[in-house]
N, C-alpha and C positions, 0 to 999 in steps of 0.2 A: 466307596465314599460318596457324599452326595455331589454331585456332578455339578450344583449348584454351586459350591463355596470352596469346595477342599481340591486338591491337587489330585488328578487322575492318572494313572502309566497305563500307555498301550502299549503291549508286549513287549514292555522293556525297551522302547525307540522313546522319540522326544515328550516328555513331559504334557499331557495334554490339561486345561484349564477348564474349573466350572465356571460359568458368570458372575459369580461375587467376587470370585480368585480375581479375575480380569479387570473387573471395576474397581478392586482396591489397590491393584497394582497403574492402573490408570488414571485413576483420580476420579472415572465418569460414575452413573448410578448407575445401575443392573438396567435398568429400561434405556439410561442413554447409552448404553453398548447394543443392547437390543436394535436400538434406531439409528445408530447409525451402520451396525450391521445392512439393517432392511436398506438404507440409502445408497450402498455399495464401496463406503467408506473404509471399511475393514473384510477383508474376503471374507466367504460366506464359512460359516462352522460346519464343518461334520457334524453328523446327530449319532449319538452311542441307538443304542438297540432299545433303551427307553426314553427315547426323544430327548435325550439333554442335548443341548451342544457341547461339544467338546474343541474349546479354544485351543490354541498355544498360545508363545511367543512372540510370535510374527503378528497376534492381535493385536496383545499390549504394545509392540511396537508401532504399528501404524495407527491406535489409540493417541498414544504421546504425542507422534508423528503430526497428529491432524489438531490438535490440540496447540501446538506451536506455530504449527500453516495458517493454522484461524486466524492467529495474532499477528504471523507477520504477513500474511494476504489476504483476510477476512473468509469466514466461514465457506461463503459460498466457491471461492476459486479453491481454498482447502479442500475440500468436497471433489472438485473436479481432477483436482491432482493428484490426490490418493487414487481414485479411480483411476487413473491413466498408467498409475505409476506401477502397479500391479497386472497391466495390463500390456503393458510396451516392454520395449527391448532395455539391456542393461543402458546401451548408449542413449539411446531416446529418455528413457529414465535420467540419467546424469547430464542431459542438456538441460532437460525442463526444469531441473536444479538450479543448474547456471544462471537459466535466464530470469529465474526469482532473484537472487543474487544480484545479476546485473541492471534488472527493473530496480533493486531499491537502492542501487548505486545513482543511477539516472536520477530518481527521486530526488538523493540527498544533492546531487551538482546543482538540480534548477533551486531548491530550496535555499543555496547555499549563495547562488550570484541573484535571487529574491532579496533576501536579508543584504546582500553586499550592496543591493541597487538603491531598498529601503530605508540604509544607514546613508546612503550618499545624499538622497534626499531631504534625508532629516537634517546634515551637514549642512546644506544649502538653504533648507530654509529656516534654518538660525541666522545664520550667514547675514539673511537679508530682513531679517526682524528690523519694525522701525522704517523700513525703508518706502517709500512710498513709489506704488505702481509703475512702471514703464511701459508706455505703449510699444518701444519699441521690441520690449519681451514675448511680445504677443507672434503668433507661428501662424499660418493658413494649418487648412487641412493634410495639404504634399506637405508642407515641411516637419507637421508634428509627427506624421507618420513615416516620413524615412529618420527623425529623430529618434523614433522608437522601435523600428525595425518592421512597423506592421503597415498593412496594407489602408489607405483610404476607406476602403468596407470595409475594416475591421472599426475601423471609428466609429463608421456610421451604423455597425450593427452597437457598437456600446453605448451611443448615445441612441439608439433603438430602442437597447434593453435596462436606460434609467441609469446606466453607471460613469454616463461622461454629458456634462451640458457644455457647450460652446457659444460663444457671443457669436451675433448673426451682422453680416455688417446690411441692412435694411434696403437698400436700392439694389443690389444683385445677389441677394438672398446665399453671399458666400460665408461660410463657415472659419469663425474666427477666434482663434484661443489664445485667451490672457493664462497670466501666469501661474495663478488659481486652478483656471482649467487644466493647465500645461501639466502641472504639479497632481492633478486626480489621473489623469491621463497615464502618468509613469506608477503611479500607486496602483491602478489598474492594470497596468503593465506586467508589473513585479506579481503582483498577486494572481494572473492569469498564467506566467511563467513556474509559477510556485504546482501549478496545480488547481488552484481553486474553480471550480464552477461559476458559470457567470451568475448561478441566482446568490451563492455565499458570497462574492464578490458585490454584489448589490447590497447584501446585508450587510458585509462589514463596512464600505464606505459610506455606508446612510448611517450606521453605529457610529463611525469614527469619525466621520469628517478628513478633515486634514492632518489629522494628530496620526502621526509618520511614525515619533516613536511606539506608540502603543501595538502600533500594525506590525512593525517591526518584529516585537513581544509574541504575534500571534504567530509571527514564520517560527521565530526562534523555535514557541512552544511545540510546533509540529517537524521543526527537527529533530526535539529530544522524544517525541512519538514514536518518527523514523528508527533510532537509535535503540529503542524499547520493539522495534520491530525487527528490524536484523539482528539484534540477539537471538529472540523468540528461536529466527529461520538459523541461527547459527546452534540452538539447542536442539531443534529438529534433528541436524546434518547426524549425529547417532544412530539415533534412529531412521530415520528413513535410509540410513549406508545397511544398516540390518533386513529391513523390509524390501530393497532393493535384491540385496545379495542372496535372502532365501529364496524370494518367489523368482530368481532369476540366478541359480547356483552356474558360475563359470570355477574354472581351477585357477587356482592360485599361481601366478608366473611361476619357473624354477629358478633357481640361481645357478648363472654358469659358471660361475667359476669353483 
């Protein structure tokens, strides 16, 4: 049969694959099996005696495998983890599992007291709608930053990087924040705890403004990203127990009793 498309048997052992067989069981095209073969993504094929490769199982599995990593860790750590995974021990395999798992668990915690800190804020500044300014609301530099848990250079690098302006009191050139400030300060906050980069972090507050709910809207949306993500790594978890377990065949516990 042609080695390309149809289902191959070597002497009667496991089922070998042409490259069309593989891509339609994988969803990819015959050149994207090709490439990621050459990338180290999928072990390398056997060649029959007139140069086809001869795939199996263990293709399409780590095919699917890398096709869900993509989505729940993006291409490039996909990439690297298939690599390893065929490549390492069953336990070292089944940690670096874990720790995908547990990285998008950590995700979801800061994402989750982001949104809890963002809603507390938008609370309070309804709260104080109509209200006119308090001097005495106003924080130094120490205070806003054991308010928020960060350090004095952490202020002074965000109002560095365009994402915090603070009132200056003019005679001793000290750094002084009204409520205004106070309030981008903890939006900044939140959205540095969420994850975000300080340059998306510059773009969304020069976008938003103070508008607390909207920002709010953008953690939620990258929640439900998250939640689109650890499915993906939970559809993986098949495959990659298959891909694991062949290129790394242990026996089976007995049962003693």
């Amino acid at each position: 049969m042609d080695a390309h498309g149809d289902l191959l048997r070597d002497g009667g052992s496991e089922a070998t694959l042409g490259t069309l067989e593989v891509a339609r069981r994988s969803g990819y095209s015959v050149q994207q099996v090709r490439d990621l073969e050459r990338l180290g993504v999928i072990p390398a094929a056997p060649r029959s005696g007139n140069g086809y490769r001869n795939y199996t199982q263990v293709h399409v599995s780590a095919l699917r495998a890398y096709r869900a990593l993509a989505v729940a860790a993006g291409p490039v750590l996909a990439r690297r983890l298939l690599r390893e995974l065929t490549t390492s021990t069953v336990a070292d395999a089944a940690a670096t599992i874990s720790a995908l798992h547990a990285r998008l668990d950590r995700e979801r915690g800061e994402l989750l007291a982001a949104s809890a800190a963002l809603r507390a804020i938008a609370a309070e500044a309804a709260a104080g709608l109509g209200r006119a300014p308090d001097p005495a609301d106003a924080m130094s530099i120490t205070e806003l930053a054991r308010a928020l848990g960060v350090r004095t250079s952490t202020l002074r690098h965000w109002e560095h990087e365009g994402l915090l302006r603070p009132d200056r009191v003019a005679s001793l050139r000290v750094r002084n924040y009204d409520l205004r400030a106070i309030r981008t300060a903890r939006i900044v906050a939140a959205l540095r705890g969420a994850g975000y980069g300080i340059g998306a972090v510059r773009d969304l507050v020069a976008r938003l403004g103070h508008d607390v709910v909207v920002t709010s809207g953008i953690v939620d949306a990258r929640l439900e990203q998250l939640g689109t993500r650890t499915v993906a790594l939970l559809r993986a978890g098949a495959d990659l127990a298959d891909l694991i377990t062949t290129t790394h065949p242990t026996p089976l516990p007995t049962n003693s009793t």
